[in-house]
C-alpha positions as CSV (number, residue, x, y, z in Angstrom):
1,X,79.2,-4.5,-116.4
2,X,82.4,-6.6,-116.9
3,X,85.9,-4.9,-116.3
4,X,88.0,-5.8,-118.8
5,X,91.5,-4.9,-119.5
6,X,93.4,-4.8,-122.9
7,X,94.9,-7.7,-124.2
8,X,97.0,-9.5,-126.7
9,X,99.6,-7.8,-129.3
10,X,98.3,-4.1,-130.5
11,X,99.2,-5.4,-134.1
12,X,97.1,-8.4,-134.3
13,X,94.1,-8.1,-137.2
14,X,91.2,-9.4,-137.6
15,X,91.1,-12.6,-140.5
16,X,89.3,-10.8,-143.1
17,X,88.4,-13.7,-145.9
18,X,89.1,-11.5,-149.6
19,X,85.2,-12.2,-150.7
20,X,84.1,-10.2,-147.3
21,X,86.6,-6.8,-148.9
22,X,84.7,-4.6,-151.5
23,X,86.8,-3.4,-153.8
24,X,88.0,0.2,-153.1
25,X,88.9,3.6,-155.5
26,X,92.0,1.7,-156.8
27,X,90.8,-1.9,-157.2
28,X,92.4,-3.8,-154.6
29,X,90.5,-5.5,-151.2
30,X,89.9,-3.9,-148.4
31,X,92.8,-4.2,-145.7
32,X,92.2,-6.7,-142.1
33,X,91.7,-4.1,-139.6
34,X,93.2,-4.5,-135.9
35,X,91.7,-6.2,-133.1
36,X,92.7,-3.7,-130.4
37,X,93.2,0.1,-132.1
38,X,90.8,2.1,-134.3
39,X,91.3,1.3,-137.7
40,X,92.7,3.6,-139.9
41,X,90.0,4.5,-142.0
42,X,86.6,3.3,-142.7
43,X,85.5,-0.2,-143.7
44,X,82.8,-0.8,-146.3
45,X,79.5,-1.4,-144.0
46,X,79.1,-5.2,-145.9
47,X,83.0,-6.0,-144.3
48,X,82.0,-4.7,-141.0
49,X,79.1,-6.6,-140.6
50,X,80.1,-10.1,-141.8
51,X,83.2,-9.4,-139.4
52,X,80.9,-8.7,-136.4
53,X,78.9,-11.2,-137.6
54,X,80.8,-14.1,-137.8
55,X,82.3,-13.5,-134.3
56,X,79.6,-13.6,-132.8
57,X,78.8,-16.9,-134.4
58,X,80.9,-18.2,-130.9
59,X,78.4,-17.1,-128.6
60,X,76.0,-19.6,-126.9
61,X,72.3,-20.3,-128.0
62,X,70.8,-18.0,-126.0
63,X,67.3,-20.1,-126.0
64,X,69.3,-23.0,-124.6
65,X,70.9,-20.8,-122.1
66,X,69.0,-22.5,-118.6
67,X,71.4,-19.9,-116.8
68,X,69.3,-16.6,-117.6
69,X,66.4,-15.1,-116.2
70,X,66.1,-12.5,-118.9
71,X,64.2,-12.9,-122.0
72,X,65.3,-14.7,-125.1
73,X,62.1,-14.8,-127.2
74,X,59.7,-12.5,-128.2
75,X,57.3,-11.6,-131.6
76,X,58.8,-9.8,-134.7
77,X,56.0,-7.4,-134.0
78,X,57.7,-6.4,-130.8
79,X,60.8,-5.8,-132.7
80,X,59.0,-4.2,-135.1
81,X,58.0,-1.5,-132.8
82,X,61.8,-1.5,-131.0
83,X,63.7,-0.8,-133.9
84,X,61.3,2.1,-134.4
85,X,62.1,3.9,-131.0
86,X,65.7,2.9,-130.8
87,X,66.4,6.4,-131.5
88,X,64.4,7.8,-128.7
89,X,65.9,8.3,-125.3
90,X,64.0,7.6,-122.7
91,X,64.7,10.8,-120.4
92,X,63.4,13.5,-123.1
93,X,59.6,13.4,-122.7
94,X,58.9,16.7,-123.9
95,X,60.3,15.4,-127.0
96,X,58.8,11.7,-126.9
97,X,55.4,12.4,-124.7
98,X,53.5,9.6,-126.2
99,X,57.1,7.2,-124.8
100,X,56.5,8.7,-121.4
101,X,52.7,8.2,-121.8
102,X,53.3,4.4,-122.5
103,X,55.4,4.2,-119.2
104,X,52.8,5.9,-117.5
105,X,50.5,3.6,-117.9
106,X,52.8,0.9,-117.2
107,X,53.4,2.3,-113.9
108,X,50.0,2.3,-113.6
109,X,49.2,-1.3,-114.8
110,X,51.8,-2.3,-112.2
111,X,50.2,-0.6,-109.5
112,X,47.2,-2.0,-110.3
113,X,48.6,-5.7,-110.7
114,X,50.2,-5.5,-107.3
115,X,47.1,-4.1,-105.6
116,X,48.4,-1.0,-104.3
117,X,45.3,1.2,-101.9
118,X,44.9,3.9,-104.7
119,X,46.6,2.8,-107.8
120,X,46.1,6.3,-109.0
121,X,48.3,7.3,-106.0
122,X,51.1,5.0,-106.3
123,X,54.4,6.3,-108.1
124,X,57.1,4.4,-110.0
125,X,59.4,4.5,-113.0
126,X,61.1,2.0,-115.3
127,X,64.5,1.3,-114.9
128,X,67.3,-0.3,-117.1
129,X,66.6,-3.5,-114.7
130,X,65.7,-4.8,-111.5
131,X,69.2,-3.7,-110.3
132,X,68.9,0.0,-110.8
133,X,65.4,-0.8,-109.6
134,X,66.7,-2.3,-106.3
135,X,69.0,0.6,-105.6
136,X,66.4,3.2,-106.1
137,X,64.2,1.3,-103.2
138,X,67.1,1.0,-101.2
139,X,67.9,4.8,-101.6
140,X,64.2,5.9,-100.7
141,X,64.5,3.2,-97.3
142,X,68.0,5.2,-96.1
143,X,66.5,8.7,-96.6
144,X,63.0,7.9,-95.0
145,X,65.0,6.0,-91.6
146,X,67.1,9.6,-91.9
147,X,64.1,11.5,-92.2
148,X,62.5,9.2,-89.1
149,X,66.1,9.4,-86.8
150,X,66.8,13.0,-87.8
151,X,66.8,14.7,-84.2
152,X,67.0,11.4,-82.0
153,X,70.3,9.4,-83.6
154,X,73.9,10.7,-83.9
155,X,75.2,11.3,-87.3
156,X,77.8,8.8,-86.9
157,X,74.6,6.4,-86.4
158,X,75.4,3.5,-89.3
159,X,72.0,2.3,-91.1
160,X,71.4,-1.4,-91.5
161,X,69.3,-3.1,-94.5
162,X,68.1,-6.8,-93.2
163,X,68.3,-9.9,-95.6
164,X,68.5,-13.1,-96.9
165,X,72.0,-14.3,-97.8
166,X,70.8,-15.7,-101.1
167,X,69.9,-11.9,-102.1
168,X,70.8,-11.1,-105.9
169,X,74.4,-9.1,-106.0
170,X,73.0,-5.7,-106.8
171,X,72.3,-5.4,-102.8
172,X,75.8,-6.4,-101.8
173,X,76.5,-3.4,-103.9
174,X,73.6,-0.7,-102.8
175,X,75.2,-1.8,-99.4
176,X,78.6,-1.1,-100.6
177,X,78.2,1.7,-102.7
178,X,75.8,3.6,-100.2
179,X,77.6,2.6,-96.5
180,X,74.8,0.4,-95.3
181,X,75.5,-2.5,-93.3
182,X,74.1,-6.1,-94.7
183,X,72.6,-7.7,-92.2
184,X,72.3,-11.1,-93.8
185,X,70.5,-14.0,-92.5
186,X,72.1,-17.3,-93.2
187,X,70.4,-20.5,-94.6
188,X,69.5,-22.9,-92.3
189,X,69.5,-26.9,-93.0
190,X,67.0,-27.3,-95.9
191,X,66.1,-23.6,-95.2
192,X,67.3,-21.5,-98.5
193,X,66.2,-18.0,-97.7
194,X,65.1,-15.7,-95.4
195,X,63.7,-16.9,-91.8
196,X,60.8,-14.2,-90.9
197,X,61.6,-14.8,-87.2
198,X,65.3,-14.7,-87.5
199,X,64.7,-11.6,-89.6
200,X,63.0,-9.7,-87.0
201,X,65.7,-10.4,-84.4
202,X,68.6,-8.4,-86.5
203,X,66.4,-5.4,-86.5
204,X,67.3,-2.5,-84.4
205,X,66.4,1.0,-84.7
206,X,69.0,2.0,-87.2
207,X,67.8,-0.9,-89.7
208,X,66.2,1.1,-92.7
209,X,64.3,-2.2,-94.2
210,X,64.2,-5.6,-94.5
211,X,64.0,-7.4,-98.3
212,X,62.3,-10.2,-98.8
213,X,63.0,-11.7,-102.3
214,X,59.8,-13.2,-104.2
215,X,61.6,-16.0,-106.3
216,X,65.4,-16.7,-104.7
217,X,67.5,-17.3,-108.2
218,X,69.4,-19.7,-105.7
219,X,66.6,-22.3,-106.0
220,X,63.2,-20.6,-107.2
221,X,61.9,-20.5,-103.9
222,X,59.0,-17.4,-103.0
223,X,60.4,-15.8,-99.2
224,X,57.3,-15.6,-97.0
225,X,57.0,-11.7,-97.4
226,X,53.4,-11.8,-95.4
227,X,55.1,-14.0,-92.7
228,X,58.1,-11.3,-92.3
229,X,55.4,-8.3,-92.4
230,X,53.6,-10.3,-89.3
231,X,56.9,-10.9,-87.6
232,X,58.2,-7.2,-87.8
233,X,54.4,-6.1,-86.9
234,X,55.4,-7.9,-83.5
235,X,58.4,-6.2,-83.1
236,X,56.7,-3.3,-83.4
237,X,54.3,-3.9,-80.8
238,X,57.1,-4.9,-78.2
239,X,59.5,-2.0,-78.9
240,X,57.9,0.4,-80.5
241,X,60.5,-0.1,-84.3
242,X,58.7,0.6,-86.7
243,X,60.5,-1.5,-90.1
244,X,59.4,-1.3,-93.6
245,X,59.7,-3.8,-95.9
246,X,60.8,-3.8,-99.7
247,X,60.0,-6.8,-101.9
248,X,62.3,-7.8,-104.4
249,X,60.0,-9.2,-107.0
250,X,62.5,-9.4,-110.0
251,X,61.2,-12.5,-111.7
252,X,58.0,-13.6,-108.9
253,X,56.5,-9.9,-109.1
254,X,55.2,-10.8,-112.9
255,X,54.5,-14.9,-112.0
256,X,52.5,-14.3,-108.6
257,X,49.5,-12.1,-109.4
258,X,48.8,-14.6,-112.3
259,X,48.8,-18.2,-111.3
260,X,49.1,-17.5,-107.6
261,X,46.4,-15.1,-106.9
262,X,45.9,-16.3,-103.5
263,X,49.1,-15.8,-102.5
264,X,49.5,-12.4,-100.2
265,X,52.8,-10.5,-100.9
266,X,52.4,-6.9,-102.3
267,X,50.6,-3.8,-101.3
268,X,47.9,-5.6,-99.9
269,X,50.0,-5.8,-96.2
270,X,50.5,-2.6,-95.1
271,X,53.7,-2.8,-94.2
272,X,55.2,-3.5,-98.2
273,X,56.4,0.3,-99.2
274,X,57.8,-1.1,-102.4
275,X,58.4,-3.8,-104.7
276,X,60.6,-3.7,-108.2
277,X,60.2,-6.4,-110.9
278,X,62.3,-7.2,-114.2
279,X,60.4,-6.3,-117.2
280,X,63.0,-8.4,-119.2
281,X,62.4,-11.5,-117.0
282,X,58.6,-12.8,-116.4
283,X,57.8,-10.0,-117.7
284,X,58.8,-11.1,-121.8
285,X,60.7,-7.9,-122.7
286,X,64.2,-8.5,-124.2
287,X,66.5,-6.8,-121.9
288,X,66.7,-4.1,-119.9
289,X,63.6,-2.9,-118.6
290,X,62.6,-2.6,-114.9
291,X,60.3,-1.2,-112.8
292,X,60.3,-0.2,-109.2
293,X,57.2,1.3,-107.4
294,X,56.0,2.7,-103.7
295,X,52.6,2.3,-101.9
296,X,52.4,6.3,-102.4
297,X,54.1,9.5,-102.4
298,X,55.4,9.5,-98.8
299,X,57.5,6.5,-99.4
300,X,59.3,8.2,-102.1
301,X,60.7,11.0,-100.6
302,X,60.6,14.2,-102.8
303,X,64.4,15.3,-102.2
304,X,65.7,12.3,-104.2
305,X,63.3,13.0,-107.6
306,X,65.4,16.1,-109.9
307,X,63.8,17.9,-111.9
308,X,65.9,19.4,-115.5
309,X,64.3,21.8,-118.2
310,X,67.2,21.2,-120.3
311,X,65.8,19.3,-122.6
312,X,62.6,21.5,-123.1
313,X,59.9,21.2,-120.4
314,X,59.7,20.3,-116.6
315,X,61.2,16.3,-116.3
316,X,61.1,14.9,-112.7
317,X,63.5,12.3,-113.1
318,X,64.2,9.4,-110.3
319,X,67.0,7.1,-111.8
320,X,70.9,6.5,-111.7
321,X,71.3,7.5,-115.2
322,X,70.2,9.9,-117.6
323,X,69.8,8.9,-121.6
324,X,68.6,5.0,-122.2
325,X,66.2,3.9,-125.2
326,X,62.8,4.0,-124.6
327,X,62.6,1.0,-126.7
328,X,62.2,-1.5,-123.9
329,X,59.5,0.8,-122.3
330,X,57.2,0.8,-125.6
331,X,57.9,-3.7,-125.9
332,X,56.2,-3.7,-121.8
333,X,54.1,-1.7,-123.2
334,X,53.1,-3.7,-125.6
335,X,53.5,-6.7,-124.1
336,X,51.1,-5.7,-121.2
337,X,48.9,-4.8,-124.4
338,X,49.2,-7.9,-126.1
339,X,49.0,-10.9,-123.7
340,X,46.6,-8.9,-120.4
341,X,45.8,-10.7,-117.3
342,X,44.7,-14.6,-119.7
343,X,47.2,-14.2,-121.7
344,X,50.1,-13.3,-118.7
345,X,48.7,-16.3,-116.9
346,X,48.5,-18.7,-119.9
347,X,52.0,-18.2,-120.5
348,X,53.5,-18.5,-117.0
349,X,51.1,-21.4,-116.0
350,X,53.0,-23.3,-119.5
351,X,56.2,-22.5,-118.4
352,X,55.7,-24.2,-114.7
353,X,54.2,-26.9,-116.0
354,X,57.3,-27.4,-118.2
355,X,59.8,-26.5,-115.3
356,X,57.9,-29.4,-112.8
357,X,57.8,-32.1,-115.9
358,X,61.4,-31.3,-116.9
359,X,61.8,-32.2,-112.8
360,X,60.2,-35.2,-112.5
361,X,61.8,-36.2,-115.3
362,X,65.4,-35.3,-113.7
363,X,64.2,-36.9,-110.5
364,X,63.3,-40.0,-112.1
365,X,67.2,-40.7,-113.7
366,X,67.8,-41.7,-110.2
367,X,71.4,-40.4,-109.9
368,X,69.7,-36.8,-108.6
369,X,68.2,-35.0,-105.7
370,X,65.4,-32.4,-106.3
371,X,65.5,-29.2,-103.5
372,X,62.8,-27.2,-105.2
373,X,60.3,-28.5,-108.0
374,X,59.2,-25.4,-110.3
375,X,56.4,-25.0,-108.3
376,X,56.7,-21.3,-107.3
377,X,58.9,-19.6,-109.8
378,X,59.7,-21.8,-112.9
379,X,63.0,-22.6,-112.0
380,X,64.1,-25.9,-109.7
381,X,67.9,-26.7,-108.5
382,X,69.4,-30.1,-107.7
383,X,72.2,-31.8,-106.7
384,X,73.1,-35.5,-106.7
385,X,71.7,-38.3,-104.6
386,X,73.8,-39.0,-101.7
387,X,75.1,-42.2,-103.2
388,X,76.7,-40.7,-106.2
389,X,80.3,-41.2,-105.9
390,X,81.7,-41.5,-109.6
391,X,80.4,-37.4,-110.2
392,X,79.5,-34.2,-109.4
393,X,77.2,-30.9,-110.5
394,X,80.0,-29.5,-111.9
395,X,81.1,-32.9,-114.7
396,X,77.2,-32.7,-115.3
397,X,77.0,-28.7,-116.0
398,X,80.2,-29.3,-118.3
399,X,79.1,-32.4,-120.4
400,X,75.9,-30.7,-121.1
401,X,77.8,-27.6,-122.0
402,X,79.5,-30.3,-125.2
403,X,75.7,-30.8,-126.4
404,X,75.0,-26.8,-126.2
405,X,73.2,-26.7,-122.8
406,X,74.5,-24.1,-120.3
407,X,73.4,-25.0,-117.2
408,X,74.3,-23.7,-114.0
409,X,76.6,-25.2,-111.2
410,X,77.5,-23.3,-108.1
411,X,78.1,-24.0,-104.3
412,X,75.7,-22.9,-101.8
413,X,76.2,-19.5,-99.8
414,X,77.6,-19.0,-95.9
415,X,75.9,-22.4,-93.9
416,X,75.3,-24.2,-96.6
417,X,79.2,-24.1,-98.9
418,X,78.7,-28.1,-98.7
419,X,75.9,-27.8,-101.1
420,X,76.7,-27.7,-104.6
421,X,74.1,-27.5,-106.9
422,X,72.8,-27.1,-110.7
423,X,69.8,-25.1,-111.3
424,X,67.1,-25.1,-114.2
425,X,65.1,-21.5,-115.1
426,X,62.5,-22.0,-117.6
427,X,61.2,-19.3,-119.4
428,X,58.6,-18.4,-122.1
429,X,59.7,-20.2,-125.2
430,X,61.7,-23.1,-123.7
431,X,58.9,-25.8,-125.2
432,X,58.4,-29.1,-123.6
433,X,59.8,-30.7,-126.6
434,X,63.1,-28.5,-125.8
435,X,62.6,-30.2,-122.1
436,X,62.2,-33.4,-123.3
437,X,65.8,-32.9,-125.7
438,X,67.5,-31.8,-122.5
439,X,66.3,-34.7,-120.2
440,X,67.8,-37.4,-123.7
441,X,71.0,-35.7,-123.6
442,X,71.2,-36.0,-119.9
443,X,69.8,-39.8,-120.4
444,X,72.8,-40.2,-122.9
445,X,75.3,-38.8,-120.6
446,X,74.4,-40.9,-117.9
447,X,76.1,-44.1,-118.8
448,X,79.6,-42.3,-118.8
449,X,79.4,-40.4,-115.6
450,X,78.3,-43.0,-114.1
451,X,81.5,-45.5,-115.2
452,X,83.9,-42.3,-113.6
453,X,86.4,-42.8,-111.0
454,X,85.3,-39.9,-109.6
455,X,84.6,-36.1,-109.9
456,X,87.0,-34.7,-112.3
457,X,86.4,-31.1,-110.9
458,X,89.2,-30.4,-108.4
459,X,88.9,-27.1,-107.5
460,X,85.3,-26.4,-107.2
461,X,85.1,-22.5,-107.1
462,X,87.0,-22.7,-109.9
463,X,84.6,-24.7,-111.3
464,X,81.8,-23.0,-110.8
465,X,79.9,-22.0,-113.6
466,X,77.1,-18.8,-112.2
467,X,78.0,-16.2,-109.8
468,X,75.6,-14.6,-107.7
C-alpha cells in the first residue's frame, strides 16, 4: 500500500459543476465540498458519484496498462456473482459455509493442478495475493528450520532464505519484516535469475529455503525449479543439509500445468514443500486473490494456524489479516468452473501466441534487442540494439505513454545496472488486433526517435517508470 501524506491547502474544494447539485430543503445547490476534511454534512448520492466519477476519468486504461500482471478483463457474469458476495467476509465461515466450501475446493483444484502425492492431503488457503501468499510460505520455512535446529543451534543463530535477485518485493519484505537474511544470487551476463548451482553454494545449515520464481516479472523467464531441487539434492548427499524449496509461481503457477505440461516444477520433485500463485494474474480473477499451498500437513506447521469461535463455530485461520470479501474467492471459483483444464489452456496458449507475434514484430523495427520472447510466461523485455544512439527505453516508454500505452522501463538489478530495459505482459483480453495498434504507434514513433540528438532522459532512476 502507498504512504501518502497530506497535502495542498485544508480549504481547497472540489469543482462541483451546478447541474451535478440537487437541489436541497431550501432550493439552492448543493455546496463544493473539500478536498482534504470531511465534509460538513452529507452530499446527495447523484453529486458524490459524478464527483468520484469524473476524477477518476484521469486514470489510465487499465486494458492498455502492459505494466500489470493482474487482471483487467473478465465476464459480467463474474461480476454478477461479485457484487452478490461483496458483503460477505471471507473469515466468517460459519456464517458463509457455502464461501468456505467454494475455497475448499479451490484448494483442492490447485492441489490437484500442481500434482501434489495425495491431493486430498495437501492444505492451503486463499490469500488477498501472491504477497500475503509468499509470506505465509516464508513463515512456515522459518518455523520448520526452528523446529529442525531447536536443540543443535544457538538462539542467536540468524536464518537465511536463498534467492534470485530478480525476486518480486514482497520477499525483500518477509526478509525484513521477519529478520531473515536474503541471500540473493546476482545475475550473471545474459543470465536473469537464479543459477541452481550458485544457489546451492549459499546454503548453510541455518538457510530455511531457497525460492525459485516460476515466471521472473524482470523478463518472463521460468527459474529451473527441478534443476535447483537436483542441485540442493547434492548438497544433501555431501553434507548432510537438508533445504526445502518454495516456488513462487505468482503468474507461471496457472500458465505451466496448461501449455507446458511437460515441464517438471511442482509437487512432483519431492523436495517442492510449497508453491503460491496469484489468482488475479493467470489465473483471470480481478484482483486480490491468491493462493498458497504445502505438499502436506507437516510442512505447515500447526502452531502458526489460530483457531477463533468468535464468530460462531470453530475457524482455523492461517493469514495476515482477518475480514476480506469473499468475493474474489467465489470469481476463482468460478472461473475454475467456467473455463477447466481446455478452456485454462485455450486462453493462455492465445495470449503467448500474441506476446511472441507482438515480439517478432518489435524485433523486426530494427532499432530493438529482444532478451526473452513470450515463450514461457507471456511477457518479453527488450532493450535497444547496440547501435541506437539518438534514444533510450525510457524516450520509448514516455512517447508511448502520449498514445495511452504504459509500458514499463527500468534498469536491471545488482550485475546487470547497465541494462535498461522495457518489458511487455500480455494478458487475457489484450487481442492481437490491440498488438498490432501498439506495434503502429511504435512504427509511427519511430521516425522522430530516430532524428534525436540523443536520450532526453538524464537521470535514469528518475526515470524509471516500474519498481520492483
Amino acid at each position: 500500500m502507498p504512504l501518502h501524506q497530506p497535502q495542498g491547502e485544508p480549504d481547497r474544494r472540489l469543482a462541483l459543476n451546478p447541474f451535478f447539485g440537487e437541489a436541497d430543503p431550501v432550493g439552492g445547490m448543493t455546496e463544493a465540498p473539500p478536498k482534504h476534511r470531511l465534509p460538513a454534512g452529507p452530499l446527495p448520492p447523484s453529486s458524490a458519484y459524478q464527483l468520484v466519477h469524473d476524477e477518476l476519468m484521469l486514470d489510465g486504461n487499465s486494458r492498455l496498462n502492459l505494466a500489470t500482471f493482474v487482471t483487467t478483463w473478465m465476464e459480467p457474469q463474474a461480476g454478477v456473482l461479485m457484487g452478490e458476495c461483496r458483503d460477505k467476509n471471507m473469515i466468517d465461515k460459519d456464517e458463509y459455509p457455502r464461501t468456505a466450501e467454494l475455497e475448499r475446493r479451490c484448494v483442492a483444484m490447485l492441489a490437484d493442478l500442481w500434482n501434489a502425492p495425495d491431493p486430498a492431503a495437501a492444505v492451503g488457503c486463499s490469500t488477498t495475493g501472491s504477497s500475503e501468499a509468499c509470506m505465509l510460505a516464508g513463515m512456515a520455512l522459518k518455523r520448520r528450520w526452528a523446529r529442525r535446529h531447536r536443540d543443535r543451534y544457538p538462539a542467536a543463530a540468524r536464518p537465511n532464505l536463498v534467492m534470485g535477485v530478480n525476486v518480486q518485493v514482497c520477499w525483500e519484505k518477509f526478509c525484513t519484516f521477519w529478520e531473515v537474511e536474503a541471500r540473493l544470487v546476482p545475475m550473471e551476463g545474459d543470465r536473469f535469475h537464479l543459477d541452481p548451482q550458485a544457489a546451492a553454494e549459499l546454503c548453510d545449515e541455518n538457510t530455511i529455503g531457497v525460492v525459485a520464481v516460476l515466471g521472473s516479472t524482470f523478463d518472463g523467464s521460468y527459474e529451473p525449479v527441478a534443476e535447483v531441487c537436483a542441485a540442493l539434492d547434492a548438497l544433501q548427499e555431501r553434507t548432510g543439509i537438508d533445504v526445502p524449496v518454495h516456488v513462487d509461481g505468482a503468474s507461471g503457477a496457472m500458465v505451466a500445468p496448461f501449455i507446458d505440461e511437460d515441464l517438471v516444477w511442482d509437487f512432483r520433485l519431492p523436495r517442492v514443500s510449497s508453491i503460491n500463485t496469484s489468482g488475479h494474474k493467470y489465473g483471470l480473477v480481478y484482483p486480490g486473490v491468491g493462493w498458497a499451498l504445502w505438499r502436506s500437513p507437516a510442512e505447515l506447521p500447526e502452531e502458526l494456524v489460530f483457531r477463533v469461535n468468535y464468530l460462531g463455530g470453530d475457524m482455523p485461520t492461517f493469514a495476515l489479516n482477518f475480514s476480506r470479501p469473499g468475493a474474489q474467492v467465489v470469481a476463482q471459483y468460478y472461473t475454475f468452473l467456467r473455463l477447466g483444464r481446455a478452456g485454462y489452456r485455450a486462453v493462455q496458449q492465445t495470449t503467448r501466441d500474441v506476446a511472441r507475434g507482438l515480439a517478432e514484430h518489435i524485433e523486426a523495427l530494427g532499432d530493438f534487442r529482444l532478451l526473452t520472447r513470450g515463450d514461457e510466461l507471456p511477457v518479453f523485455a527488450f532493450t535497444t540494439a547496440p547501435e541506437v544512439r539518438n534514444f533510450d527505453v525510457f524516450d520509448v516508454s514516455r512517447r508511448l505513454r502520449e498514445r495511452g500505452w504504459l509500458v514499463p522501463a527500468y534498469t536491471f538489478p545488482a550485475n546487470r545496472q547497465d541494462l535498461s530495459v522495457l518489458r511487455v505482459v500480455c494478458r487475457n483480453g489484450f487481442s492481437t488486433d490491440l498488438a498490432d495498434l501498439l506495434v503502429e504507434d511504435l512504427g509511427r514513433l519511430m521516425p522522430e526517435l530516430r532524428a534525436q540528438p540523443g536520450p532526453l532522459t538524464q537521470d535514469k532512476e528518475a526515470a524509471t517508470a516500474f519498481h520492483h
